[in-house]
NUVEX-84646 format. One record per residue (C-alpha): residue in one letter; x negated, y negated, z negated; residue number from 0. Coordinates in nm, 3 decimals, always signed. Layout:
<kollos>
KOLLO, A, X, Y, Z, NUM .
...
</kollos>
This chain:
<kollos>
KOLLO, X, +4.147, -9.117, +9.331, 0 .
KOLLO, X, +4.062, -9.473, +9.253, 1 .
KOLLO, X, +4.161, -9.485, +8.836, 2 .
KOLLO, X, +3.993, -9.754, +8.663, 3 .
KOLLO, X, +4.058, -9.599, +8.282, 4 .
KOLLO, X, +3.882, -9.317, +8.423, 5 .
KOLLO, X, +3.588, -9.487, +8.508, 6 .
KOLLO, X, +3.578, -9.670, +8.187, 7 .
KOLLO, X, +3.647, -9.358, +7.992, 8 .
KOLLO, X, +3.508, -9.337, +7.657, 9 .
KOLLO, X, +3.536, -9.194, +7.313, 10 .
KOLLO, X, +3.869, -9.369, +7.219, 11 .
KOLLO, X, +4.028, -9.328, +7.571, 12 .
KOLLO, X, +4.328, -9.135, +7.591, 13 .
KOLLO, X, +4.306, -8.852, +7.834, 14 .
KOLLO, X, +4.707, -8.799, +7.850, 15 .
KOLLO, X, +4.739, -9.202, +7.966, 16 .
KOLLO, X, +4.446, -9.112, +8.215, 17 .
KOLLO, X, +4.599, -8.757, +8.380, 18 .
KOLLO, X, +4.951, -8.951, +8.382, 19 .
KOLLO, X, +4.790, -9.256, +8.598, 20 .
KOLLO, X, +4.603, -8.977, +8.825, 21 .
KOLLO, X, +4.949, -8.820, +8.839, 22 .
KOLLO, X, +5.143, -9.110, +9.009, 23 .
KOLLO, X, +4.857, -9.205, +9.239, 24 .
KOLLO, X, +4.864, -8.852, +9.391, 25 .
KOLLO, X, +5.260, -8.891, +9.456, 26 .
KOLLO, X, +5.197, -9.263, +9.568, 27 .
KOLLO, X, +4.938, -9.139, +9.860, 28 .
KOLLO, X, +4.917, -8.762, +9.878, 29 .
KOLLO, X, +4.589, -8.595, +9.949, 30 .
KOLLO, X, +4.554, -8.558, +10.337, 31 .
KOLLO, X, +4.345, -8.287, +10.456, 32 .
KOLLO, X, +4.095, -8.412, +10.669, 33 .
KOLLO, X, +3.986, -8.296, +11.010, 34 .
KOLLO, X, +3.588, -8.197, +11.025, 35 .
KOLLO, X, +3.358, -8.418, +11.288, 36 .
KOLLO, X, +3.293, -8.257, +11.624, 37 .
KOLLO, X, +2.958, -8.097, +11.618, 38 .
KOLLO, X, +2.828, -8.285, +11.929, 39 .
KOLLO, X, +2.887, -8.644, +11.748, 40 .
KOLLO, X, +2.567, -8.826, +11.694, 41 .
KOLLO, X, +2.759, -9.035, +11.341, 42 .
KOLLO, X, +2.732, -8.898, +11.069, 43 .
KOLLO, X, +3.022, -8.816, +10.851, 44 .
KOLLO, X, +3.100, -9.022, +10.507, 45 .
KOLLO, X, +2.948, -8.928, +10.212, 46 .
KOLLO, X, +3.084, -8.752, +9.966, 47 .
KOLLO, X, +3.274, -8.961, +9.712, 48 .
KOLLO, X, +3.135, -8.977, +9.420, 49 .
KOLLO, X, +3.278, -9.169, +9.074, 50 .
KOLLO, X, +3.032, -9.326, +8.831, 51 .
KOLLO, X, +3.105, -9.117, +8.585, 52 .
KOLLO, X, +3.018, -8.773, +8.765, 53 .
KOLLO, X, +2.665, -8.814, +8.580, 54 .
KOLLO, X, +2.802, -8.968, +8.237, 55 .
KOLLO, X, +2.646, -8.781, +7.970, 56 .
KOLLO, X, +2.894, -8.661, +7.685, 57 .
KOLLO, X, +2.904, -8.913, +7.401, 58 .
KOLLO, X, +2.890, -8.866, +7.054, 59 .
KOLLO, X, +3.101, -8.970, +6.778, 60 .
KOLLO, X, +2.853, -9.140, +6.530, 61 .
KOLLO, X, +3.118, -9.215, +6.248, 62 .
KOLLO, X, +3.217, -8.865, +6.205, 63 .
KOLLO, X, +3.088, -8.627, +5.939, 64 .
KOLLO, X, +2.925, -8.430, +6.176, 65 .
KOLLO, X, +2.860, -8.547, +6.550, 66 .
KOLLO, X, +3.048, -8.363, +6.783, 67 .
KOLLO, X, +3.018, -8.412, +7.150, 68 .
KOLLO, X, +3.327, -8.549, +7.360, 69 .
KOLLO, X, +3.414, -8.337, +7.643, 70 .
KOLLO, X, +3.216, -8.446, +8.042, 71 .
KOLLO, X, +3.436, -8.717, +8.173, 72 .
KOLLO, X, +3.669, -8.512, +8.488, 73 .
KOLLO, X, +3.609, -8.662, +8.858, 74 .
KOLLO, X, +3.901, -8.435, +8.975, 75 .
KOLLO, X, +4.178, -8.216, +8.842, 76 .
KOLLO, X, +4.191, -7.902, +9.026, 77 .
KOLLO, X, +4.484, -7.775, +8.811, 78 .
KOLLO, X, +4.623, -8.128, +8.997, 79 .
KOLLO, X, +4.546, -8.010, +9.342, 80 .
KOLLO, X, +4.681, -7.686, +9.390, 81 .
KOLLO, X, +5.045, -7.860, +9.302, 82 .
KOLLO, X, +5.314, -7.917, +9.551, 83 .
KOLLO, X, +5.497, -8.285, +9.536, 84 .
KOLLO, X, +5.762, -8.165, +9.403, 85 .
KOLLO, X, +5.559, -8.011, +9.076, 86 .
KOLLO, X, +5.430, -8.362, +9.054, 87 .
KOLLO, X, +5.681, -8.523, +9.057, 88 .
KOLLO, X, +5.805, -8.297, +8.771, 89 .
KOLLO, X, +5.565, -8.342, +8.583, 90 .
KOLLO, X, +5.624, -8.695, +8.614, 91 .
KOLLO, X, +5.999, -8.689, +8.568, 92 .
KOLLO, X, +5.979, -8.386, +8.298, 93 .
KOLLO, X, +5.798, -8.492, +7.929, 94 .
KOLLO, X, +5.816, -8.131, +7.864, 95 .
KOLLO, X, +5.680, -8.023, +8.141, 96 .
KOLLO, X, +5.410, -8.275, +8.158, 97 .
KOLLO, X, +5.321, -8.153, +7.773, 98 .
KOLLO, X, +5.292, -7.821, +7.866, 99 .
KOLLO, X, +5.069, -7.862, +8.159, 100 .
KOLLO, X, +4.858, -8.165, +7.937, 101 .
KOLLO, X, +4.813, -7.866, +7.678, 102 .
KOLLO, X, +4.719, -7.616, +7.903, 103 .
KOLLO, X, +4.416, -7.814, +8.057, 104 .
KOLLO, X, +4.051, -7.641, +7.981, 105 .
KOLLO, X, +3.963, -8.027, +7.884, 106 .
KOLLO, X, +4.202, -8.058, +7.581, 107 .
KOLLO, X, +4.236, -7.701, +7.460, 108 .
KOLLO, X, +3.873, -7.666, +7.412, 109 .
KOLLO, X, +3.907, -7.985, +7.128, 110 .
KOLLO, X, +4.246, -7.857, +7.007, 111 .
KOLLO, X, +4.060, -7.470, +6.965, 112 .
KOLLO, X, +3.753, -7.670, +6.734, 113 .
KOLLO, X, +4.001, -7.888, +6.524, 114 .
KOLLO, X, +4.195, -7.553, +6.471, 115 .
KOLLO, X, +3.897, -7.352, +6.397, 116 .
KOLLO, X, +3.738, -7.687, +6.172, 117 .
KOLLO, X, +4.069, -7.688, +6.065, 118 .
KOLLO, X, +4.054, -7.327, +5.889, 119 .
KOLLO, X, +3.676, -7.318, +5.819, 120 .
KOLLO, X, +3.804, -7.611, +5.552, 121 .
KOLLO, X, +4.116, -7.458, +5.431, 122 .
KOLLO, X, +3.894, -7.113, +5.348, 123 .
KOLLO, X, +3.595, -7.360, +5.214, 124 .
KOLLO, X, +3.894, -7.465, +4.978, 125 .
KOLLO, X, +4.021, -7.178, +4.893, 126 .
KOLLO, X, +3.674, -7.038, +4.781, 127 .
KOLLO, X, +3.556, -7.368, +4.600, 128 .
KOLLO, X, +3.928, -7.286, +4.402, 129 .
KOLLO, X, +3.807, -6.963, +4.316, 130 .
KOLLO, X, +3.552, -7.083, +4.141, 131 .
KOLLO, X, +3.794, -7.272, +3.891, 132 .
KOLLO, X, +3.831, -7.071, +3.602, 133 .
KOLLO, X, +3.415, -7.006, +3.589, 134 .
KOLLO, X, +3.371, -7.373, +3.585, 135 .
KOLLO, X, +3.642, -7.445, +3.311, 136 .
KOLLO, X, +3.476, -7.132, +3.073, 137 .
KOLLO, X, +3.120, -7.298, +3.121, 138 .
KOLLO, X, +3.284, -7.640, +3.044, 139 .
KOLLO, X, +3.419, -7.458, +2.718, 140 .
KOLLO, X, +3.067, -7.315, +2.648, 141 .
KOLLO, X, +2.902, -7.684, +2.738, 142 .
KOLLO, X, +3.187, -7.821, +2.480, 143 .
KOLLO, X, +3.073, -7.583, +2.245, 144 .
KOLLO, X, +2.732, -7.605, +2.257, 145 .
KOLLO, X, +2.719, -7.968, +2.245, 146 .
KOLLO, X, +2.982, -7.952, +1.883, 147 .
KOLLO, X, +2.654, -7.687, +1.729, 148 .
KOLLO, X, +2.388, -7.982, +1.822, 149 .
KOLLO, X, +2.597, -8.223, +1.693, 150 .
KOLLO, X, +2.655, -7.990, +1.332, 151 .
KOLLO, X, +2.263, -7.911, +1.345, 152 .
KOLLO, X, +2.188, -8.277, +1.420, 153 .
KOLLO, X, +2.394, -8.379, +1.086, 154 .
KOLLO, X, +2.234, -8.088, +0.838, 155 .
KOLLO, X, +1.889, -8.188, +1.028, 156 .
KOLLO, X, +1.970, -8.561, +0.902, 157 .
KOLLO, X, +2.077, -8.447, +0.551, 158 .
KOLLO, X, +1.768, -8.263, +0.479, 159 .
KOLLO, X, +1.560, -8.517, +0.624, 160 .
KOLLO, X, +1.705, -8.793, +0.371, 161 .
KOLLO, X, +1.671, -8.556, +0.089, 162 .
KOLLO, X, +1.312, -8.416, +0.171, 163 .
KOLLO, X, +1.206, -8.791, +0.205, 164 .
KOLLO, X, +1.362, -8.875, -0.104, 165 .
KOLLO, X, +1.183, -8.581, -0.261, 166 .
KOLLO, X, +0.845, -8.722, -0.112, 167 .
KOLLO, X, +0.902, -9.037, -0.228, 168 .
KOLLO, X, +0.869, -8.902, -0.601, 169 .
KOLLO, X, +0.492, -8.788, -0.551, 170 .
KOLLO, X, +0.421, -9.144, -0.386, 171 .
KOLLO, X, +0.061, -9.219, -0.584, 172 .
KOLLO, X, +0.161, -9.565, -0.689, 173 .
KOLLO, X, +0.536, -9.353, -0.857, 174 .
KOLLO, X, +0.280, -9.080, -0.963, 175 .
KOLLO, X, +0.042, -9.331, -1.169, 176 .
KOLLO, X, +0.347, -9.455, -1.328, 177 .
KOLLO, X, +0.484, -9.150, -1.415, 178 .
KOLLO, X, +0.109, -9.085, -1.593, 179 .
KOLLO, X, +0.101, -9.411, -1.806, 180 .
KOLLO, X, +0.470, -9.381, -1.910, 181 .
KOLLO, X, +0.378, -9.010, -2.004, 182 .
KOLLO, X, +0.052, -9.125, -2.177, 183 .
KOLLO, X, +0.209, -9.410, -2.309, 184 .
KOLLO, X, +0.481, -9.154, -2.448, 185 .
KOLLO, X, +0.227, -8.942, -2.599, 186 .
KOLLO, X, +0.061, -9.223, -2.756, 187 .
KOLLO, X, +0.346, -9.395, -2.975, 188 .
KOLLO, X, +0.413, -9.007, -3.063, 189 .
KOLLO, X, +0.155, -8.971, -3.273, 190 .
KOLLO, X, +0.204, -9.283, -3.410, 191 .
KOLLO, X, +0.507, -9.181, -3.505, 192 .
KOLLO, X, +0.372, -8.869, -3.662, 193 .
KOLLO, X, +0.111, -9.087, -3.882, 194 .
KOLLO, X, +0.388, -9.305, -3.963, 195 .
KOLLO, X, +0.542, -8.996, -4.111, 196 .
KOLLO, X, +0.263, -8.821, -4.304, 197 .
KOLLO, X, +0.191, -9.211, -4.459, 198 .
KOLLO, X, +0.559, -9.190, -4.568, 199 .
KOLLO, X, +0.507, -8.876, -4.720, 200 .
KOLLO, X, +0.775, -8.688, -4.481, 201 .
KOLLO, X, +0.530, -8.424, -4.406, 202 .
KOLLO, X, +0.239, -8.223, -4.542, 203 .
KOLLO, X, -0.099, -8.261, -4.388, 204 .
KOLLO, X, -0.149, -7.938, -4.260, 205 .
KOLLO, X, +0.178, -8.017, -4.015, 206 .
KOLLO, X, -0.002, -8.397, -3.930, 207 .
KOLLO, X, -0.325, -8.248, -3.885, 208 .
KOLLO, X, -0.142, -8.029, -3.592, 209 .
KOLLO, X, +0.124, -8.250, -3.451, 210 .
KOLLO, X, -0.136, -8.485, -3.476, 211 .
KOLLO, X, -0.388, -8.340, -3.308, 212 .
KOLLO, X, -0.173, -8.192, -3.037, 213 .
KOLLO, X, -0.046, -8.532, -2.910, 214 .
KOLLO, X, -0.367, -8.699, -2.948, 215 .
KOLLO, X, -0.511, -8.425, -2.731, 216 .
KOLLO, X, -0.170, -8.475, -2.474, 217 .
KOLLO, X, -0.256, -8.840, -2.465, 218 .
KOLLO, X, -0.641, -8.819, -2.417, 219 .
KOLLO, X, -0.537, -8.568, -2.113, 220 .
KOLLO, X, -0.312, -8.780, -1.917, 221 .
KOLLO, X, -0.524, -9.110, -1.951, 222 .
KOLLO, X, -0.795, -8.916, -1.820, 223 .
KOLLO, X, -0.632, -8.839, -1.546, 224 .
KOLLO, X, -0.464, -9.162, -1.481, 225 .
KOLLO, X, -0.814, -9.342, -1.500, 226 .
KOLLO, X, -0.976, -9.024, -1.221, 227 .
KOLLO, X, -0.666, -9.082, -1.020, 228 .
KOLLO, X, -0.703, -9.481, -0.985, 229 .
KOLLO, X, -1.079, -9.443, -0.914, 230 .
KOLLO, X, -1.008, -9.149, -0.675, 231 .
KOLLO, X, -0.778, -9.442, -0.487, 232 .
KOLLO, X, -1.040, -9.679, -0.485, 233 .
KOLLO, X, -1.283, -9.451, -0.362, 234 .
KOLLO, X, -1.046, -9.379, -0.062, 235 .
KOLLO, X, -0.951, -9.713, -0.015, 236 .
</kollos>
Protein backbone atom coordinates (compact mmCIF):
# COMPACT_ATOMS: atom_id res chain seq x y z
CA UNK A 1 0.00 0.00 0.00
CA UNK A 2 1.70 3.09 -1.25
CA UNK A 3 0.01 6.01 1.39
CA UNK A 4 2.04 8.98 1.63
CA UNK A 5 0.25 10.38 5.12
CA UNK A 6 1.34 7.17 6.35
CA UNK A 7 4.75 7.59 5.71
CA UNK A 8 4.77 11.04 7.01
CA UNK A 9 2.83 10.05 10.05
CA UNK A 10 3.42 11.95 13.09
CA UNK A 11 2.09 13.15 16.36
CA UNK A 12 -0.69 15.43 14.89
CA UNK A 13 -1.63 12.98 12.02
CA UNK A 14 -4.97 11.71 12.02
CA UNK A 15 -5.13 7.98 11.99
CA UNK A 16 -9.02 7.89 10.84
CA UNK A 17 -7.90 10.19 7.49
CA UNK A 18 -4.95 7.57 7.19
CA UNK A 19 -7.12 4.00 7.57
CA UNK A 20 -9.84 5.80 5.21
CA UNK A 21 -7.02 6.50 2.37
CA UNK A 22 -5.66 2.73 2.99
CA UNK A 23 -9.33 1.82 2.66
CA UNK A 24 -9.96 3.08 -0.96
CA UNK A 25 -6.57 1.99 -2.24
CA UNK A 26 -7.39 -1.64 -1.28
CA UNK A 27 -10.85 -1.36 -3.33
CA UNK A 28 -8.95 0.62 -6.14
CA UNK A 29 -6.33 -2.48 -6.66
CA UNK A 30 -7.22 -5.44 -4.49
CA UNK A 31 -4.50 -7.50 -2.91
CA UNK A 32 -3.54 -10.35 -5.42
CA UNK A 33 -2.16 -13.38 -3.97
CA UNK A 34 0.95 -14.09 -5.42
CA UNK A 35 2.28 -17.31 -6.87
CA UNK A 36 5.74 -18.56 -5.05
CA UNK A 37 9.05 -18.86 -7.51
CA UNK A 38 9.82 -22.33 -8.79
CA UNK A 39 12.48 -23.84 -6.67
CA UNK A 40 14.84 -24.60 -9.63
CA UNK A 41 15.01 -20.66 -10.63
CA UNK A 42 18.44 -19.28 -10.23
CA UNK A 43 16.59 -15.20 -9.54
CA UNK A 44 15.91 -14.48 -6.64
CA UNK A 45 12.54 -13.36 -5.54
CA UNK A 46 11.76 -9.49 -4.51
CA UNK A 47 12.34 -8.42 -1.28
CA UNK A 48 10.07 -7.99 1.10
CA UNK A 49 8.43 -4.56 1.08
CA UNK A 50 9.22 -2.67 3.59
CA UNK A 51 7.79 1.17 4.50
CA UNK A 52 10.09 3.69 6.17
CA UNK A 53 8.33 3.81 8.97
CA UNK A 54 8.46 -0.03 9.98
CA UNK A 55 11.53 1.12 12.28
CA UNK A 56 10.05 4.66 13.41
CA UNK A 57 10.45 4.84 17.01
CA UNK A 58 7.23 6.07 18.97
CA UNK A 59 7.33 9.83 19.51
CA UNK A 60 6.67 11.73 22.37
CA UNK A 61 4.48 14.53 23.07
CA UNK A 62 6.82 17.17 24.71
CA UNK A 63 4.03 19.86 25.44
CA UNK A 64 1.98 17.62 27.49
CA UNK A 65 1.97 17.45 31.28
CA UNK A 66 3.37 14.25 31.27
CA UNK A 67 5.04 12.61 28.06
CA UNK A 68 3.18 9.90 26.81
CA UNK A 69 4.31 7.83 23.94
CA UNK A 70 2.22 7.81 20.55
CA UNK A 71 1.32 4.45 19.44
CA UNK A 72 4.26 2.45 16.55
CA UNK A 73 3.25 3.85 13.24
CA UNK A 74 1.06 0.49 11.37
CA UNK A 75 2.78 -0.87 7.98
CA UNK A 76 -0.40 -3.03 7.48
CA UNK A 77 -3.89 -3.51 8.81
CA UNK A 78 -4.59 -7.06 9.29
CA UNK A 79 -8.12 -6.30 10.62
CA UNK A 80 -8.02 -4.73 6.71
CA UNK A 81 -7.00 -7.95 5.14
CA UNK A 82 -9.13 -10.55 6.26
CA UNK A 83 -12.19 -8.30 4.65
CA UNK A 84 -14.06 -9.23 1.58
CA UNK A 85 -14.71 -6.18 -1.11
CA UNK A 86 -17.80 -5.94 -0.32
CA UNK A 87 -16.98 -5.16 3.67
CA UNK A 88 -14.77 -2.52 2.18
CA UNK A 89 -16.64 -1.07 0.36
CA UNK A 90 -19.02 -0.77 3.38
CA UNK A 91 -17.00 0.55 5.29
CA UNK A 92 -16.44 3.05 2.77
CA UNK A 93 -20.06 3.70 1.88
CA UNK A 94 -21.29 3.17 5.72
CA UNK A 95 -19.99 6.20 8.40
CA UNK A 96 -21.35 3.94 10.96
CA UNK A 97 -19.86 1.18 10.03
CA UNK A 98 -16.56 2.68 9.31
CA UNK A 99 -16.82 4.19 13.15
CA UNK A 100 -17.36 1.07 14.54
CA UNK A 101 -14.59 -0.78 12.90
CA UNK A 102 -12.14 2.73 13.45
CA UNK A 103 -13.10 2.14 17.26
CA UNK A 104 -12.53 -1.30 17.42
CA UNK A 105 -8.81 -1.14 16.14
CA UNK A 106 -6.06 -2.31 18.95
CA UNK A 107 -4.28 1.12 17.67
CA UNK A 108 -7.00 3.59 18.89
CA UNK A 109 -8.61 1.74 21.78
CA UNK A 110 -5.40 1.41 23.56
CA UNK A 111 -5.32 5.70 23.63
CA UNK A 112 -9.10 5.88 24.14
CA UNK A 113 -8.59 3.06 27.37
CA UNK A 114 -5.56 5.76 28.91
CA UNK A 115 -7.64 9.03 28.31
CA UNK A 116 -10.55 7.06 30.03
CA UNK A 117 -8.50 5.73 32.76
CA UNK A 118 -6.44 9.55 32.97
CA UNK A 119 -9.74 10.60 32.62
CA UNK A 120 -11.00 9.03 36.10
CA UNK A 121 -7.63 9.03 37.94
CA UNK A 122 -8.47 13.11 37.73
CA UNK A 123 -12.08 13.08 38.47
CA UNK A 124 -11.17 10.81 41.87
CA UNK A 125 -7.90 13.23 42.39
CA UNK A 126 -10.84 15.86 42.49
CA UNK A 127 -13.04 14.40 44.39
CA UNK A 128 -10.43 13.73 47.20
CA UNK A 129 -8.68 17.26 46.96
CA UNK A 130 -12.79 18.33 47.65
CA UNK A 131 -12.78 16.35 50.59
CA UNK A 132 -10.38 18.13 52.02
CA UNK A 133 -12.56 21.44 51.92
CA UNK A 134 -14.05 21.85 55.10
CA UNK A 135 -10.37 21.03 56.98
CA UNK A 136 -8.89 23.75 54.98
CA UNK A 137 -11.74 26.37 55.65
CA UNK A 138 -11.56 25.41 59.80
CA UNK A 139 -7.65 25.97 59.67
CA UNK A 140 -8.31 29.20 57.65
CA UNK A 141 -10.74 30.12 60.66
CA UNK A 142 -8.00 29.15 63.20
CA UNK A 143 -5.20 31.15 60.91
CA UNK A 144 -7.95 34.15 61.03
CA UNK A 145 -8.04 33.79 64.54
CA UNK A 146 -4.76 33.53 65.47
CA UNK A 147 -3.58 36.31 63.45
CA UNK A 148 -6.78 38.84 65.31
CA UNK A 149 -4.79 37.52 69.11
CA UNK A 150 -1.25 38.84 67.57
CA UNK A 151 -2.74 41.71 66.39
CA UNK A 152 -4.66 42.39 70.21
CA UNK A 153 -1.20 41.31 71.90
CA UNK A 154 0.73 43.47 69.44
CA UNK A 155 -1.54 46.65 70.59
CA UNK A 156 -1.37 45.92 74.66
CA UNK A 157 2.51 45.08 73.84
CA UNK A 158 2.62 48.77 72.27
CA UNK A 159 0.61 50.32 75.16
CA UNK A 160 2.82 49.10 77.81
CA UNK A 161 5.80 49.84 75.95
CA UNK A 162 4.77 53.71 75.68
CA UNK A 163 3.85 53.75 79.26
CA UNK A 164 6.95 51.80 80.70
CA UNK A 165 9.12 54.27 78.58
CA UNK A 166 7.32 57.08 79.82
CA UNK A 167 7.82 55.72 83.32
CA UNK A 168 11.68 55.46 82.53
CA UNK A 169 11.86 58.63 81.31
CA UNK A 170 11.06 60.03 84.96
CA UNK A 171 14.35 58.47 86.54
CA UNK A 172 16.38 59.97 83.46
CA UNK A 173 19.59 61.46 85.68
CA UNK A 174 19.48 64.85 84.05
CA UNK A 175 15.02 64.74 85.27
CA UNK A 176 16.41 63.13 88.54
CA UNK A 177 18.98 66.11 89.35
CA UNK A 178 16.19 68.40 88.76
CA UNK A 179 13.83 66.82 90.74
CA UNK A 180 16.82 67.11 93.69
CA UNK A 181 17.45 70.94 93.34
CA UNK A 182 13.71 71.78 93.03
CA UNK A 183 13.29 69.51 96.23
CA UNK A 184 16.35 71.18 97.92
CA UNK A 185 15.47 74.33 96.66
CA UNK A 186 11.91 73.61 98.28
CA UNK A 187 13.36 72.75 101.50
CA UNK A 188 15.45 75.71 101.54
CA UNK A 189 12.87 78.73 101.16
CA UNK A 190 10.93 76.46 103.87
CA UNK A 191 12.84 77.31 106.50
CA UNK A 192 13.04 80.59 105.48
CA UNK A 193 9.72 80.76 105.76
CA UNK A 194 9.76 79.31 109.21
CA UNK A 195 12.42 82.12 110.41
CA UNK A 196 10.33 84.56 108.77
CA UNK A 197 7.69 83.38 111.17
CA UNK A 198 9.41 83.04 114.56
CA UNK A 199 10.95 86.90 113.62
CA UNK A 200 7.23 87.84 113.31
CA UNK A 201 6.50 86.43 116.46
CA UNK A 202 3.89 83.73 114.92
CA UNK A 203 5.55 81.02 116.76
CA UNK A 204 7.42 80.10 119.93
CA UNK A 205 10.99 79.02 119.72
CA UNK A 206 10.74 75.72 120.86
CA UNK A 207 8.38 75.05 117.50
CA UNK A 208 11.35 77.15 115.23
CA UNK A 209 14.02 75.40 116.87
CA UNK A 210 12.22 72.04 115.41
CA UNK A 211 10.66 73.04 112.18
CA UNK A 212 13.73 74.69 111.84
CA UNK A 213 15.99 72.24 112.32
CA UNK A 214 14.06 69.58 110.50
CA UNK A 215 14.12 71.43 107.12
CA UNK A 216 17.54 72.60 107.49
CA UNK A 217 18.49 68.98 108.02
CA UNK A 218 15.94 68.03 104.69
CA UNK A 219 17.84 70.61 102.75
CA UNK A 220 21.48 69.74 103.81
CA UNK A 221 20.34 65.98 102.73
CA UNK A 222 19.23 66.52 99.28
CA UNK A 223 22.13 68.99 98.29
CA UNK A 224 24.34 66.40 99.39
CA UNK A 225 23.11 64.20 97.29
CA UNK A 226 22.63 66.36 94.34
CA UNK A 227 26.39 67.48 94.59
CA UNK A 228 27.51 63.10 94.98
CA UNK A 229 25.16 62.54 92.12
CA UNK A 230 26.75 65.26 89.62
CA UNK A 231 30.29 64.13 90.60
CA UNK A 232 29.22 60.43 90.35
CA UNK A 233 28.29 61.63 86.47
CA UNK A 234 31.45 63.12 85.94
CA UNK A 235 33.29 60.36 87.20
CA UNK A 236 31.42 58.10 84.64
CA UNK A 237 31.61 60.39 81.99
Amino acid sequence: VGCSNLFAWNQNSSLGYVVSEILNQFIANPPRIMKPPQSNSSTPGPPPYQTQSANRTPSTDSDAGESLALPPVPTEFEELEEMSLEEMKKLQNDQDAFENFFKSLDLVKNPIEIRDEMHGNNIEQARKNLSYEDKLIKAKMDVDELKQEARNRREAFEVLAKRQAKALERFQPVKLLAKLDEKADEADMASEDVSSSFLSGEIDVNSFLKRYMELRKLYHLRHSKAVQFRKGNMQRA
